[in-house]
C-alpha positions as CSV (number, residue, x, y, z in Angstrom):
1,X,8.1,12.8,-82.6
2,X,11.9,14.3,-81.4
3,X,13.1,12.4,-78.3
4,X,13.2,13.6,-75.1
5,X,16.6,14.3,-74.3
6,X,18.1,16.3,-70.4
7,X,20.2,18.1,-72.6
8,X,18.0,19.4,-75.7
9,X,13.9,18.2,-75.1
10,X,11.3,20.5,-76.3
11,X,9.5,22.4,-73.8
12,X,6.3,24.6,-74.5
13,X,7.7,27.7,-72.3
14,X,8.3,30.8,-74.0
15,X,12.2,32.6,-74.5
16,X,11.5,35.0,-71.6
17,X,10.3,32.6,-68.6
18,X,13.4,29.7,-70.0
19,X,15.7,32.9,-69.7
20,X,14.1,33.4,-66.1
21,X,14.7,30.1,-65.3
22,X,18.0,29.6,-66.6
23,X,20.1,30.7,-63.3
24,X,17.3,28.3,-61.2
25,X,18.5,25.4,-63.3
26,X,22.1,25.8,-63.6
27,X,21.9,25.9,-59.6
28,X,20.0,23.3,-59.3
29,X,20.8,21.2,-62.0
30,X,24.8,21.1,-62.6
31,X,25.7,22.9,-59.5
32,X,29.4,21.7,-58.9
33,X,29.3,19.7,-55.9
34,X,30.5,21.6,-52.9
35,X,34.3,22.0,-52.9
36,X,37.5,23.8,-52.1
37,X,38.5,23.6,-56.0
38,X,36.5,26.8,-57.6
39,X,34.8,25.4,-60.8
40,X,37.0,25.8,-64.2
41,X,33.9,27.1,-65.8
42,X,31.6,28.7,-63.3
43,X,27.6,28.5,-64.1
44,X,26.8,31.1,-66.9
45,X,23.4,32.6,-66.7
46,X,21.4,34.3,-69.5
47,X,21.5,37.5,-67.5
48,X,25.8,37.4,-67.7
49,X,25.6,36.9,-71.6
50,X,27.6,39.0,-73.3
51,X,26.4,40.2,-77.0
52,X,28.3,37.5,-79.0
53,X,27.1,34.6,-76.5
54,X,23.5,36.0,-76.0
55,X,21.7,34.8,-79.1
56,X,23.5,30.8,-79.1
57,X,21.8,31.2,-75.6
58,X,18.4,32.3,-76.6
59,X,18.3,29.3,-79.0
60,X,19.8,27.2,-76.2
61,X,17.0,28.1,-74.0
62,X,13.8,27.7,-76.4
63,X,15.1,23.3,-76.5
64,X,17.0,23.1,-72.9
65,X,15.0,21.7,-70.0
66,X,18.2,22.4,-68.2
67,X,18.9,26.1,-69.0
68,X,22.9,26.9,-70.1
69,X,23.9,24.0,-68.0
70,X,25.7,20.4,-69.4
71,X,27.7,20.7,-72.2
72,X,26.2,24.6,-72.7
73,X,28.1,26.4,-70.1
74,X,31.7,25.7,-71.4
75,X,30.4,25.8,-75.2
76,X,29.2,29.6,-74.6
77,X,32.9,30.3,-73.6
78,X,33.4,29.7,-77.2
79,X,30.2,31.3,-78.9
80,X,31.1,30.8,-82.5
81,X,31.8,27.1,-82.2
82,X,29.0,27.0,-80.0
83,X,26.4,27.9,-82.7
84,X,27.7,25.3,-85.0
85,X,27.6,22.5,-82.8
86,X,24.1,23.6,-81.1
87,X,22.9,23.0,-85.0
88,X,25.2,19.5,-85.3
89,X,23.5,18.3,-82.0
90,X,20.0,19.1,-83.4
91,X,20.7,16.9,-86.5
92,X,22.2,13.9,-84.6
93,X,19.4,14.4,-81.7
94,X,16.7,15.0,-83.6
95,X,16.8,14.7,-87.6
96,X,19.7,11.6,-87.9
97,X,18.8,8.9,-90.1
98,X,19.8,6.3,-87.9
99,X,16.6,4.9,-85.4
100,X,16.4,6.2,-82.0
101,X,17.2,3.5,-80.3
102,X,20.2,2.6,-82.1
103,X,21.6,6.3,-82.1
104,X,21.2,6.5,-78.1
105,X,23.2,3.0,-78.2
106,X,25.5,4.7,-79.9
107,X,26.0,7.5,-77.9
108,X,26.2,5.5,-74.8
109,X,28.8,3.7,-76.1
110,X,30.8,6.1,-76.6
111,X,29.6,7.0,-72.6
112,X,30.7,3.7,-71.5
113,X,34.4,3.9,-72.8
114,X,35.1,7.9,-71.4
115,X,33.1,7.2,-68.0
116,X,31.6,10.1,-68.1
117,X,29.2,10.4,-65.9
118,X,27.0,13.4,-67.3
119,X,26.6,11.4,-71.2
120,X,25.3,8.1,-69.1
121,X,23.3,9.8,-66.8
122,X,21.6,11.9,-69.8
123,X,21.3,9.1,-72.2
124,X,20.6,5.2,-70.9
125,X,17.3,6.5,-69.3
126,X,16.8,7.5,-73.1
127,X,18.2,4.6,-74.8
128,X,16.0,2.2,-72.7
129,X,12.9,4.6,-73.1
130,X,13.5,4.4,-77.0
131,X,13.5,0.0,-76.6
132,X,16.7,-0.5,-75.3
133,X,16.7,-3.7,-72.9
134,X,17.5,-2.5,-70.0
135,X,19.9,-5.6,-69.6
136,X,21.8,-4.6,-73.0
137,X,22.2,-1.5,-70.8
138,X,23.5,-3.3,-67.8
139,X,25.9,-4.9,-69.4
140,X,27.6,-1.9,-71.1
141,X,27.6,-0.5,-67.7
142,X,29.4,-3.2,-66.2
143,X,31.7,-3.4,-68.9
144,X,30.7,-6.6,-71.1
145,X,29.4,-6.9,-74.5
146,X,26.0,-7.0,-74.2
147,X,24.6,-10.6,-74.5
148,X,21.3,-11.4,-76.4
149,X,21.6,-8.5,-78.8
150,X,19.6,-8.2,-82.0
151,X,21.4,-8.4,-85.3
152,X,21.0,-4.4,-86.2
153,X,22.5,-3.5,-82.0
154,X,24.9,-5.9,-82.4
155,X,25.9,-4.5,-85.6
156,X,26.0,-0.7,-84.0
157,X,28.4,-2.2,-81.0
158,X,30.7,-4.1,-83.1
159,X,30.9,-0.7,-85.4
160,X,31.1,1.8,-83.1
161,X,33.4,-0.1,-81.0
162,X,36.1,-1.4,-83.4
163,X,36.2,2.0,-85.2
164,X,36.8,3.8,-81.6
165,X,39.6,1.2,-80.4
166,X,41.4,0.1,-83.6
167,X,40.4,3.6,-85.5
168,X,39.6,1.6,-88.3
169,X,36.1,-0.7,-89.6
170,X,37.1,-4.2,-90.8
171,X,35.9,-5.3,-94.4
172,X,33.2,-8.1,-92.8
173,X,32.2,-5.5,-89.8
174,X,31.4,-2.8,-93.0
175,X,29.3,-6.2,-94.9
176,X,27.2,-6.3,-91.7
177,X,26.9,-2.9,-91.5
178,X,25.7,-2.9,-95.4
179,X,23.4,-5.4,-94.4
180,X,21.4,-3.2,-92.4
181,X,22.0,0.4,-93.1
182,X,21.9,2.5,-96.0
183,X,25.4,4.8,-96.9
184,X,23.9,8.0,-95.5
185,X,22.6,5.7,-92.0
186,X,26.5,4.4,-91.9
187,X,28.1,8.0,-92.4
188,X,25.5,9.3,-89.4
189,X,26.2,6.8,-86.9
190,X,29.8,7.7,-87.5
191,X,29.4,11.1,-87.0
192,X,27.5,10.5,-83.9
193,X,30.0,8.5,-82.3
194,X,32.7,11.1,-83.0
195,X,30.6,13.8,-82.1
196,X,30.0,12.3,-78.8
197,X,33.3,11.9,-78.0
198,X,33.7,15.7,-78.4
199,X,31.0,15.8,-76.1
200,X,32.3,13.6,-73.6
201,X,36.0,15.5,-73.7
202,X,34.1,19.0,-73.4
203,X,32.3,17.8,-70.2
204,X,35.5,16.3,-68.9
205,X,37.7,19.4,-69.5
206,X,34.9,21.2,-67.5
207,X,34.4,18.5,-64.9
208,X,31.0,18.8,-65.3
209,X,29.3,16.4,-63.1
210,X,25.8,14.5,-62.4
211,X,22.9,16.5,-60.7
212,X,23.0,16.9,-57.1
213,X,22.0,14.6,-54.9
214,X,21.9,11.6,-57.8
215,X,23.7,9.2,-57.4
216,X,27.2,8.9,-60.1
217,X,26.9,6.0,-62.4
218,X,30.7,5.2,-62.6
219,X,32.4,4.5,-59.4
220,X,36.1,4.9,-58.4
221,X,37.7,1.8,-59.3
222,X,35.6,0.0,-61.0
223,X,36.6,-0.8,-64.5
């Protein structure tokens, strides 16, 4: 069964009443929270697609159960790129060899180190809903290495982490991960860590924040 996911979850609507839809959930959704500072990438709806943007946002659509909003709206600025990595996502989300619950570790990870608020919001409701402990999750939120970790998430932190902050994997970090995964599960949770980071710089460029009226999981000045 593919994972639920606020960015890319299956939904049994048709094309037309998602396009419909689409400016309803870019207001509601990831409206930019009332400001003096206009928006560096104002809402695009499907109805202001233009003919090289309109068909990445037809496929958008048929998987978004938030329209063109998230990481959409600045990836249609760039429609080409877009396309290939609306099919990248789809593979990591959805066809990765690396277990659910260990890829969404992964990605929040990568959440934890860039603060950014959209990837955690999106992502430790879904990490803990695919058998993350919900005190694993605490403790990345608050900064710590998680305690009471199982070999194979223990394994994913130490890799993910080390290869992010030294940009490299030790010899005995690579033996544990050997251990556990296969070369193809190794290469994937690599790529999904990198690829998140794209994400995570994307939404930051945009300042693309949390829903309204929820609450930010990162506050100012904490760590």
């Amino acid at each position: 069964m593919k994972p639920p996911s606020l960015w890319m979850s299956s939904i049994g609507l048709s094309s037309l009443a998602l396009a419909a839809a689409s400016g309803w959930f870019a207001a509601t959704m990831f409206a930019q929270p009332a400001t003096s500072k206009e928006p560096r990438f104002p809402q695009l709806t499907m109805d202001q697609l233009d003919a090289k943007q309109k068909p990445l946002g037809e496929q958008v659509m048929k998987v978004s159960s938030v329209g063109l909003a998230g990481p959409y709206n600045p990836m249609m600025r760039s429609p080409v790129l877009g396309q290939k990595l609306f099919d990248l996502f789809a593979y990591l989300r959805w066809d990765t060899s690396v277990p659910v619950k260990l890829n969404e570790f992964a990605i929040i990870i990568i959440g934890r180190q860039w603060r950014s608020q959209v990837e955690w919001f999106a992502h430790a409701p879904l990490a803990q809903k695919a058998g993350l402990s919900p005190d694993i999750i605490a403790d990345l939120k608050a900064n710590k290495r998680p305690a009471k970790m199982a070999e194979d998430e223990a394994t994913v932190y130490d890799f993910v982490t080390e290869l992010t902050s030294t940009h490299k994997v030790s010899d005995a970090t690579y033996a544990r991960a050997k251990k556990i995964f296969n070369d193809q599960q190794i290469v994937d949770l690599t790529a999904v860590a990198g690829n998140y980071v794209m994400v995570a710089m994307l939404l930051a460029m945009a300042e693309e924040s949390t829903p309204p009226g929820k609450e930010a999981p990162f506050k100012p000045g904490e760590p």
